[in-house]
Structures are given as structure tokens and as C-alpha cells.
C-alpha positions in Angstrom: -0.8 10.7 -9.6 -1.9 10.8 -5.6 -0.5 7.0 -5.6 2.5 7.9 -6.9 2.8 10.6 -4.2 2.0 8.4 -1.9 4.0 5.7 -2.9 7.0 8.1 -2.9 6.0 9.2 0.6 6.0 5.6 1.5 9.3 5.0 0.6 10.9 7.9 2.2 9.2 6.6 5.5 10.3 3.2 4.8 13.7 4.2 4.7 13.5 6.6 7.2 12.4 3.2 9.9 15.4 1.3 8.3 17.9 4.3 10.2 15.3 4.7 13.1 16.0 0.5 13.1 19.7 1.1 12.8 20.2 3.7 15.5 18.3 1.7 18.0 20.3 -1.1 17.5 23.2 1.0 17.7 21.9 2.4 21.4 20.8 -1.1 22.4 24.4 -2.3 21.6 26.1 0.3 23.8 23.6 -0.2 26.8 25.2 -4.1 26.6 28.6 -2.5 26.3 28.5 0.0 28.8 26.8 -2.6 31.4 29.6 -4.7 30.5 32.4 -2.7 30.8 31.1 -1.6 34.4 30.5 -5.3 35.4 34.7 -5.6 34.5 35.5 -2.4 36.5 34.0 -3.6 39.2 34.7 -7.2 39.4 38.6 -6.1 38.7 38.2 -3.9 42.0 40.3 -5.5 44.9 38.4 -4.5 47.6 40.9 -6.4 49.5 44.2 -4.6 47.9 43.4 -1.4 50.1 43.7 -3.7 53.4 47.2 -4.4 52.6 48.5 -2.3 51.2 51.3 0.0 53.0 49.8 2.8 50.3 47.0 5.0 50.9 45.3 3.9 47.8 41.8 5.4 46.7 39.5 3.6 44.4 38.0 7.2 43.3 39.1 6.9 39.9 37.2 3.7 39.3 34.2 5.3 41.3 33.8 8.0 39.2 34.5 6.3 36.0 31.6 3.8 36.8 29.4 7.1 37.7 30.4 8.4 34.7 29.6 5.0 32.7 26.2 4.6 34.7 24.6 8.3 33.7 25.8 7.6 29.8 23.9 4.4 30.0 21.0 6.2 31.7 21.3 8.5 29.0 21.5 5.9 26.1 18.3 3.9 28.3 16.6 7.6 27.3 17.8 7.9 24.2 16.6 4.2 23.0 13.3 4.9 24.5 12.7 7.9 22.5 13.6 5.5 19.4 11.4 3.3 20.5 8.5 5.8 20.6 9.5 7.5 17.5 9.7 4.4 15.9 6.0 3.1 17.2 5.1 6.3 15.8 6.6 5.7 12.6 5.2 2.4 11.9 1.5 3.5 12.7 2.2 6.3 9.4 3.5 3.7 7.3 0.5 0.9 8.1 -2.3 4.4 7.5 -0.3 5.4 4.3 -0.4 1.9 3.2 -4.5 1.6 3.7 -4.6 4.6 1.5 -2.6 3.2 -0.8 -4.7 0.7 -0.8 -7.9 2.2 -1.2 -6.8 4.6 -3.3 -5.8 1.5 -5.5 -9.0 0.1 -5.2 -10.5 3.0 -6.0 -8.7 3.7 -9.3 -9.1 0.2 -9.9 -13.2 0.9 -9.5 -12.9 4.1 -11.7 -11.2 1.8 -14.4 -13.4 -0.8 -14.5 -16.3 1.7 -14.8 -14.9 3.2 -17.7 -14.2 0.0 -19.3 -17.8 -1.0 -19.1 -18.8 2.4 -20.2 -16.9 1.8 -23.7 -18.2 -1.5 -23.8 -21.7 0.0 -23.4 -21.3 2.4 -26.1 -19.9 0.0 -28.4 -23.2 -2.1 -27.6 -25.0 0.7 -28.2 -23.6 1.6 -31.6 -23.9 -2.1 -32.7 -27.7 -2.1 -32.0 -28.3 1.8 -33.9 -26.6 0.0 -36.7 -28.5 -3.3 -36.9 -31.5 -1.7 -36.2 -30.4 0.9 -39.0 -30.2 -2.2 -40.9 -33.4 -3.5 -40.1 -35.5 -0.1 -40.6 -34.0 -0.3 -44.0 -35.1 -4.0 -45.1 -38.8 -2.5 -43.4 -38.7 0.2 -46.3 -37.7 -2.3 -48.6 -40.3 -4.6 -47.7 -42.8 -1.6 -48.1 -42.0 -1.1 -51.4 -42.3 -5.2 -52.4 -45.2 -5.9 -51.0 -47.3 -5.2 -53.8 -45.4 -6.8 -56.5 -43.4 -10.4 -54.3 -45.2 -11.1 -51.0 -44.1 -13.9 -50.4 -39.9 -12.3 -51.1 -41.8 -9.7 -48.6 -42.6 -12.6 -46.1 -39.3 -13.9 -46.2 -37.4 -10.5 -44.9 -40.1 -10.2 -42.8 -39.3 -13.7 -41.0 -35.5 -12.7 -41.2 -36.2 -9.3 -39.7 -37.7 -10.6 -37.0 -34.8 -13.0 -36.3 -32.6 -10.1 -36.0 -34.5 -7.8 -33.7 -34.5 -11.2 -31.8 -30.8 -11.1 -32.0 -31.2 -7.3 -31.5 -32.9 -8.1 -27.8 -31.1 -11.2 -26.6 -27.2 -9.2 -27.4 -28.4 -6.1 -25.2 -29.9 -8.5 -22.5 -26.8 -10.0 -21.8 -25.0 -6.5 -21.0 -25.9 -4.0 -18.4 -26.5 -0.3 -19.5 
């Protein structure tokens, strides 16, 4: 359930860096269009024109449009940097949520193998109460022959003991 929270979580911020992503690009992009179109103003500027010309001719209009151009760039040079940051930002959450995503992983991954050798252990345990069931049962058995067939009694006996053998060697192999 917390995985799934936080895998949720993940993906929300994952998308949310995709349009972080987008919107810087967009910003970049207009920083290279508005230094562009300023580089045209002012190489179209005849610097020259205003020398002969009979006119009184002001290149305030150009002036101020290039002002104009250079504080929206400043602004859009602050606005990318702040993307930048937010974006930093950003991708520090996503690489922590995705450590805890990965422990938690681990961790559930831990709690189920646990559990899984806890069944396994029970099961163990069940097959030994009921072979040594078994074998308590063939001692009783044996009790009661021993007077009249001891060599039947020796027999069991020998075959007991191969099964408490059996008995020993199955629960040394497992872990308790």
C-alpha cells in the first residue's frame, strides 16, 4: 500500500519535470529569439541614413523597442533560472522518493521471504510431529511384541531407527 502511494507520488512528480522540462525549453527558446531579433534591429539600423538625410530622423523607436526587447529577455534570463532551480529541486525529490521506493521494495521483499520460510518451517514442523507420531506408535507396538516375536520386534526397532535418522537429517537441512 505505501509503494503504491509512493509510486503514484512518483509519477505525479515525474510528470510534473516533463512540464518543468517543457517550459524551460520554451524560455530558453525565446532568450535565442529575442537576442536574435535585437541582433536584426540593430544591424538594420543605418547609423549612416541620419547623416544624409534632409529629414530630422530619430532612431527612438528602434531604441526603445530594443530596451523593451532587452528587459523581456532579462526577464525570461530570471524566469529560466528559477526553472532551473525548481527543476534541481525537483529532481533531488524524485531520486529520494525513488530510494524509498527502493527500500521499501526491499523491505517488503524481506517481509516476504520471512514469511515464506515461516510456512516452510511449520510445514517442517508438522511433517516431523507426524513421523515421529508415527514412530511413537510402532514403539508401543513393539512394547506389546516383544514378548511373543523379538526378532519382528528387532526389525521395527532397526526401521525405527532409520526414520528418526531420516527424522534428524530432514530438520538439519532447514533453519528454524
Amino acid at each position: 500500500m505505501v509503494i503504491e502511494y509512493l509510486t503514484d507520488y512518483l509519477q505525479e512528480l515525474l510528470g510534473r519535470r516533463i512540464d518543468l522540462q517543457e517550459e524551460l525549453q520554451r524560455s530558453e527558446t525565446s532568450i535565442r529569439e529575442n537576442k536574435e531579433f535585437i541582433r536584426m534591429i540593430e544591424e538594420s539600423e543605418d547609423k549612416s541614413y541620419e547623416s544624409f538625410s534632409p529629414r530630422n530622423y530619430k532612431n527612438d523607436r528602434n531604441e526603445k523597442k530594443i530596451k523593451e526587447l532587452k528587459d523581456q529577455q532579462q526577464q525570461l534570463r530570471e524566469t529560466s533560472m528559477s526553472l532551473k532551480q525548481e527543476l534541481e529541486r525537483l529532481n533531488r525529490r524524485i531520486e529520494e522518493l525513488e530510494n524509498l521506493i527502493r527500500a521499501e521494495k526491499k523491505k517488503e521483499n524481506l517481509k516476504y521471504v520471512k514469511l515464506k520460510k515461516q510456512e516452510a518451517n511449520e510445514k517442517i514442523y508438522e511433517l516431523a510431529v507426524q513421523q515421529l507420531t508415527s514412530v511413537m506408535n510402532k514403539i508401543e507396538t513393539c512394547e506389546r511384541i516383544v514378548e511373543v516375536d523379538r526378532y519382528r520386534c528387532k526389525m521395527e526397532l532397526r526401521n525405527l531407527a532409520g526414520i528418526v535418522k531420516g527424522i534428524i537429517e530432514e530438520l538439519n537441512k532447514y533453519e528454524m
